[in-house]
C-alpha positions in Angstrom: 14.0 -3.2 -13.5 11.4 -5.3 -16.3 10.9 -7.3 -13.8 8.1 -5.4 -11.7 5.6 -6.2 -14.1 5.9 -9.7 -15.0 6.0 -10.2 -10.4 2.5 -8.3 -10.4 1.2 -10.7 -13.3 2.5 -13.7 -11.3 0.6 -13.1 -7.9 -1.2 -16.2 -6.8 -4.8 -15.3 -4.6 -4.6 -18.5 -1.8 -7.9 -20.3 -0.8 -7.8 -17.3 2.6 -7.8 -14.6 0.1 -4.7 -13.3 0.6 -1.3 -12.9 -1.9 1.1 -16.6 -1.7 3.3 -14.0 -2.2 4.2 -12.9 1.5 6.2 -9.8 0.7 3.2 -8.8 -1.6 0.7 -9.4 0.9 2.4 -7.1 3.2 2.3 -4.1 1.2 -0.9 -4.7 0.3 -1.9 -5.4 4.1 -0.3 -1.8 4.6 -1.8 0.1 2.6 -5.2 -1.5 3.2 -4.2 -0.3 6.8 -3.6 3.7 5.7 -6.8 3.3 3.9 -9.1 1.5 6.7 -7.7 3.2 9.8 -9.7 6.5 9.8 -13.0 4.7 9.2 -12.3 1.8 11.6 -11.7 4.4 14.5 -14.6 6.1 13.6 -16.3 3.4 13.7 -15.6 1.8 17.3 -16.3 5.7 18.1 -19.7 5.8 17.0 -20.1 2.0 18.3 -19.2 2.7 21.6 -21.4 6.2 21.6 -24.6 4.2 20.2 -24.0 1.0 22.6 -23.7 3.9 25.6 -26.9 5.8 24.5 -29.1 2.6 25.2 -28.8 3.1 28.6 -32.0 5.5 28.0 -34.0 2.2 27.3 -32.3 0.6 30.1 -33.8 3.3 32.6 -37.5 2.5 31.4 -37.2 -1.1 31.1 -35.0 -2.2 34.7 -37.0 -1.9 37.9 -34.2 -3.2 40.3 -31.1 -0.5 40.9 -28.8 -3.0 41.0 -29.2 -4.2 37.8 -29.6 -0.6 36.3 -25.9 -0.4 37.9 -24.7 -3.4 36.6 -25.9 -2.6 33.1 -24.6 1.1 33.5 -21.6 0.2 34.3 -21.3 -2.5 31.4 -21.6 0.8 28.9 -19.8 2.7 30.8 -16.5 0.5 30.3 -17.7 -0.6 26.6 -17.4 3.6 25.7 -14.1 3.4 27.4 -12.9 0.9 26.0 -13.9 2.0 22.6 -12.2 5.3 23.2 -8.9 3.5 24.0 -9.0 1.5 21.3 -10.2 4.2 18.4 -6.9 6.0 20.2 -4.5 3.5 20.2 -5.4 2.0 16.8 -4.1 5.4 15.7 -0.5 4.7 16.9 -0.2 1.3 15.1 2.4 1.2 12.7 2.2 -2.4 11.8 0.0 -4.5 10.0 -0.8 -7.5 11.9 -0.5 -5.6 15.0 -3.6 -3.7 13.0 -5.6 -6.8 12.3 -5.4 -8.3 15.2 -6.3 -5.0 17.4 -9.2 -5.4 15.6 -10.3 -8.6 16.4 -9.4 -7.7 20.0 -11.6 -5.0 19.8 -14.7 -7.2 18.2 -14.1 -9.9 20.8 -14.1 -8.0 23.5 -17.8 -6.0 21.8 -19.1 -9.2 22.1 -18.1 -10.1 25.7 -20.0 -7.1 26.9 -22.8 -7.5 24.4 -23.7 -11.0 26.1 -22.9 -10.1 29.4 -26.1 -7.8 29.0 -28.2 -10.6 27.7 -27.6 -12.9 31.0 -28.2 -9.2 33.1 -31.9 -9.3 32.0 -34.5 -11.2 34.2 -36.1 -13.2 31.8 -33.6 -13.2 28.3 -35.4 -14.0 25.5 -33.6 -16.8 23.3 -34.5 -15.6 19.7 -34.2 -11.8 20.7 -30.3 -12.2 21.8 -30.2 -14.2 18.9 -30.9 -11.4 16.7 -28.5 -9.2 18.5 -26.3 -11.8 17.9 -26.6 -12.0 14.4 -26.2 -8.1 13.9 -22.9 -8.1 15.7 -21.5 -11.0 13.5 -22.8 -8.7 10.7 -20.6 -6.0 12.5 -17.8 -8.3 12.6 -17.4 -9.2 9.2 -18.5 -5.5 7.8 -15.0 -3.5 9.6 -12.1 -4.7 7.4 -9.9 -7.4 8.5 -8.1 -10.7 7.5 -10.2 -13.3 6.5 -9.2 -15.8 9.0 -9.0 -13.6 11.8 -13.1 -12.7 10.8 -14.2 -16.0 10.6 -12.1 -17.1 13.8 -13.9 -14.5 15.7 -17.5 -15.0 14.2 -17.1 -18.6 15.3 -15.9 -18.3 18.7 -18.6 -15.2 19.2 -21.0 -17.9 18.3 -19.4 -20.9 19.9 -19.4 -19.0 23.1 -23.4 -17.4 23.1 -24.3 -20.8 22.3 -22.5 -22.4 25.1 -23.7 -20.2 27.7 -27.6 -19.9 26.6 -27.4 -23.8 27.2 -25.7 -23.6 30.9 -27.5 -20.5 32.3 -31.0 -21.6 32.1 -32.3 -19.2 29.3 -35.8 -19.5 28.0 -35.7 -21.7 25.2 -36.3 -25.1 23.7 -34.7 -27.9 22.3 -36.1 -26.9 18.8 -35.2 -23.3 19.0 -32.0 -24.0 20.3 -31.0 -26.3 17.3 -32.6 -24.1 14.9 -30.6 -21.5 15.7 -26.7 -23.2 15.3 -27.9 -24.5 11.9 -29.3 -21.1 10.8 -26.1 -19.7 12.8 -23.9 -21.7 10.8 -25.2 -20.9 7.8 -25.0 -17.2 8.3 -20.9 -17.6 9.0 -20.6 -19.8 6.0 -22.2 -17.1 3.6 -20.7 -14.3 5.2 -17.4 -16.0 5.4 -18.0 -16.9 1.4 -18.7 -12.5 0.9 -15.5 -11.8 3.3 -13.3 -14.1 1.0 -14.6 -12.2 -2.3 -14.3 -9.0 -0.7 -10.9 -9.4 -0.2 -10.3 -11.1 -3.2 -11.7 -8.4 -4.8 -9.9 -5.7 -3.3 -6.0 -7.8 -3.8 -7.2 -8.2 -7.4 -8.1 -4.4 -7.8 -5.2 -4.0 -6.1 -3.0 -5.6 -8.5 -4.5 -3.8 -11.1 -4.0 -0.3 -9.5 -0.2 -1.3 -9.3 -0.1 -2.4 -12.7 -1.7 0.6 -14.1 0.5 3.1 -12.0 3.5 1.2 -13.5 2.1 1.5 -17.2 1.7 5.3 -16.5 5.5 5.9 -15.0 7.7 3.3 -16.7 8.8 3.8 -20.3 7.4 -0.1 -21.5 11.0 -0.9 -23.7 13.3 -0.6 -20.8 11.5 -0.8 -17.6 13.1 2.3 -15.9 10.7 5.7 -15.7 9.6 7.4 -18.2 9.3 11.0 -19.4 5.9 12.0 -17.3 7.4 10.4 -14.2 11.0 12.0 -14.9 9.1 15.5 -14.7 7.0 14.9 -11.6 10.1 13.9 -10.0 12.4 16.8 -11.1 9.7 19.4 -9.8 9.4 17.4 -6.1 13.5 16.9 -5.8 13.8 20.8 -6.9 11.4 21.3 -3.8 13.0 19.3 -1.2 16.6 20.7 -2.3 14.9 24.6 -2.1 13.2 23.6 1.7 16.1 22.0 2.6 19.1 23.1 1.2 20.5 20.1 0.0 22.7 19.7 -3.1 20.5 18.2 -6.2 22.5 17.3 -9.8 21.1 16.5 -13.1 22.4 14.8 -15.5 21.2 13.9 -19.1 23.2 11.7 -21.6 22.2 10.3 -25.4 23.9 7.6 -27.2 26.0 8.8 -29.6 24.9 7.6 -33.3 22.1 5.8 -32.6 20.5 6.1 -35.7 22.9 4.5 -37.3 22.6 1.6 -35.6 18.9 1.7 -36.4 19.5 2.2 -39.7 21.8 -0.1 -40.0 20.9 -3.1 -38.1 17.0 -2.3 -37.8 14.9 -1.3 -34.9 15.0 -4.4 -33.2 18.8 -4.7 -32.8 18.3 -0.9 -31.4 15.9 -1.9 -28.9 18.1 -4.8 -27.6 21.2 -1.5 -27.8 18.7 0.2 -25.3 17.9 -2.0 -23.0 21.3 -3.9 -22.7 22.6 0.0 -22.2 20.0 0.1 -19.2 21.1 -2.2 -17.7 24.6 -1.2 -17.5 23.5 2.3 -16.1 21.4 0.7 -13.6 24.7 -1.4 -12.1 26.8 1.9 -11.4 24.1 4.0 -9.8 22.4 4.4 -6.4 19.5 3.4 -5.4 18.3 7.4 -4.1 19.3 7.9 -7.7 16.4 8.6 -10.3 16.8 6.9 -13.9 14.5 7.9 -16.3 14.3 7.4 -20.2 13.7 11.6 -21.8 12.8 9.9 -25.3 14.2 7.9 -27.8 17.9 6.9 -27.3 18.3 10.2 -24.9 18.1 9.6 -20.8 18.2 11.7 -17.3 19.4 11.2 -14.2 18.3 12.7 -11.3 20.9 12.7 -8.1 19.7 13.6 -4.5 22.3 14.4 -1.8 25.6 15.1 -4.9 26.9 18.2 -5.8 28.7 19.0 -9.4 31.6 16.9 -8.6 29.9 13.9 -7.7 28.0 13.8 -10.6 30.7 14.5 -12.5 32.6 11.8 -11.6 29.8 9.3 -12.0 29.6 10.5 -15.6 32.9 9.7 -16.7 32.5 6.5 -14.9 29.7 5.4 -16.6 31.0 7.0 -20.1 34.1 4.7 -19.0 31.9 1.5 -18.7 29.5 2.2 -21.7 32.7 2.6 -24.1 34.4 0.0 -22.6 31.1 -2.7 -23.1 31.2 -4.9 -26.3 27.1 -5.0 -27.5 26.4 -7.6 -29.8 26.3 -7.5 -32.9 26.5 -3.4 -32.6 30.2 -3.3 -31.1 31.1 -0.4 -28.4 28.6 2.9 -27.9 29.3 5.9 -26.9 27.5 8.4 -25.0 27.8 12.7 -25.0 26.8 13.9 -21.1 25.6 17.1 -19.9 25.8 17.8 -16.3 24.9 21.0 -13.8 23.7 21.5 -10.5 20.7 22.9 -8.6 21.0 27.1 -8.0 19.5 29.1 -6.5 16.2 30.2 -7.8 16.1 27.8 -10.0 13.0 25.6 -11.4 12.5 23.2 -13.5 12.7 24.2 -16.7 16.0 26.3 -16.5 17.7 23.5 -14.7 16.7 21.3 -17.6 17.2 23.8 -20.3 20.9 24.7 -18.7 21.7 20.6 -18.9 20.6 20.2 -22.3 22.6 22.7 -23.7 25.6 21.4 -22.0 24.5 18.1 -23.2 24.5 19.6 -27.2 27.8 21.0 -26.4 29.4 17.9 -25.8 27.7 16.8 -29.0 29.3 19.7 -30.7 32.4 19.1 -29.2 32.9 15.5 -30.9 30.3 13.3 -28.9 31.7 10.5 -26.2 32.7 14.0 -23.5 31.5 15.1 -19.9 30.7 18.8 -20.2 29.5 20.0 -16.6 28.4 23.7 -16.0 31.9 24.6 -15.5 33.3 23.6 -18.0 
């Protein structure tokens, strides 16, 4: 459980922007998803609207019908296929099927963006240029990988290059060349903004996680801490009330622990604490929530188990606490109080009701189990 932290500190950037640390980069990728999808959709909406509304100029500008048709036709099927594609993004569940949709769909934008330069009866070199030059903005503005951005700026480029040369557009040697140098300028600063972007956005990213830990994790221990406990309670309280499923609580304090602060100092009773987590942690599910109340006292939240369950996983981890040799302290002990969800209740008076069982067993010579029945 400490080891969250020091993993997040560790992450490694790569020379493509993205985490070394696969697993990492995958949950950031997903997230980043959640977080783009709405806007990219939009997006390719409004793309594919705008692209279809300049058939206007097209009916002022094209004398021959066939060529009106031709172009009409070209924004016809790029609206479609923006539709489609702002409607099946929606359904993508994973990633890199995300990404690379993505630079499907920005390929593809291009394809029918120069297939409307070679319509015209005399293109103008430098003026598809431009349009050029505002789709590779395009490209490198709607969020993606790095290397999928750059792949697809290039071969946009690579391919409007290669046919201005073959289909007998207007345009000169020196225009020509002046173009794939300014051309490959533009990808090499954009690429250089694209890989701070989404350096930028893994390092902020890091820093959100980091900061969401410091805010729910008690900083001695690892496990959750009082806030987080609370949040918790209140949302498995809801689920168990909307669903009907059983819900336990269970809090437990180590017996005497001031003496062994007193006795052996503070830090020997930190090292007590977190050797004691970690023995808690090796007996409990993972649906189980393990939280630190304050001081030497702690909760645990169980999901899906009734009384009896958590009953049982009381004495056994009493069993296992009493039974563990800490050095230099010797065996601990621990006094539990146990109770499950009712009806009507909330937080507070399932928490108050576990406490005082808790004090009970204090009362009743420390190192017992008292459950609600008892």
């Amino acid at each position: 459980m400490g080891s969250f932290g020091e993993k997040t500190f560790r992450a490694r950037i790569s020379i493509l922007g993205e985490f070394a640390d696969r697993e990492l980069e995958k949950e950031f990728a997903g997230q980043e998803m959640i977080n783009s999808k709405k806007s990219v959709r939009s997006a390719a909406l409004l793309l594919g609207v705008l692209y279809f509304a300049l058939a206007a100029a097209d009916f002022s500008r094209i004398g021959d019908k066939k060529v009106l048709s031709v172009f009409l036709l070209n924004r016809i099927l790029f609206l479609a296929v923006s539709i489609l594609f702002s409607f099946l993004l929606g359904n993508v569940k994973k990633p890199a099927n995300y990404y690379l949709s993505i630079t499907a769909y920005e390929i593809t934008g291009a394809f029918f963006l120069v297939w409307t330069f070679f319509l015209n009866e005399t293109p103008v070199f430098m003026l598809q240029y431009l349009n050029i030059l505002i789709l590779l903005l395009l490209v490198f503005i709607i969020p993606n990988r790095t290397v999928y951005t750059v792949t697809a700026a290039l071969g946009i480029s690579l391919c409007f290059h290669l046919f201005s040369s073959i289909t007998g557009m207007a345009i000169n040697d020196r225009e020509f060349t002046a173009s794939v140098v300014h051309n490959g300028m533009v990808i090499m600063l954009f690429s250089l903004y694209s890989l701070l972007i989404n350096r930028y956005k893994r390092i902020n990213y890091l820093d959100n996680k980091v900061l969401r830990r410091l805010s729910s994790r008690d900083a001695l221990t690892g496990i959750y801490n009082r806030q987080r406990f609370e949040e918790e309670l209140r949302r498995a309280i809801k689920h168990a009330q909307r669903y009907g499923t059983q819900l336990s609580l269970v809090l437990f304090d180590i017996d005497n622990f001031k003496a062994v602060n007193d006795g052996y100092g503070h830090l020997v009773g930190d090292k007590v604490l977190v050797e004691f987590v970690s023995i808690v942690a090796t007996e409990i599910r993972e649906t189980d929530f393990f939280a630190r109340w304050g001081g030497e006292e702690f909760a645990l939240i169980l999901p899906g188990a009734d009384k009896r369950d958590a009953t049982l996983l009381a004495n056994r981890l009493r069993d296992r606490i009493c039974s563990t040799y800490i050095n230099p302290v010797g065996q601990i002990t621990c006094s539990f109080g146990i109770d499950s969800y009712r009806q009507g209740d909330d937080c507070e008076t399932l928490f108050k009701r576990v406490d005082r069982l808790m004090y009970i067993a204090k009362q009743a010579g420390k190192d017992q189990v008292i459950n609600g029945i008892s």
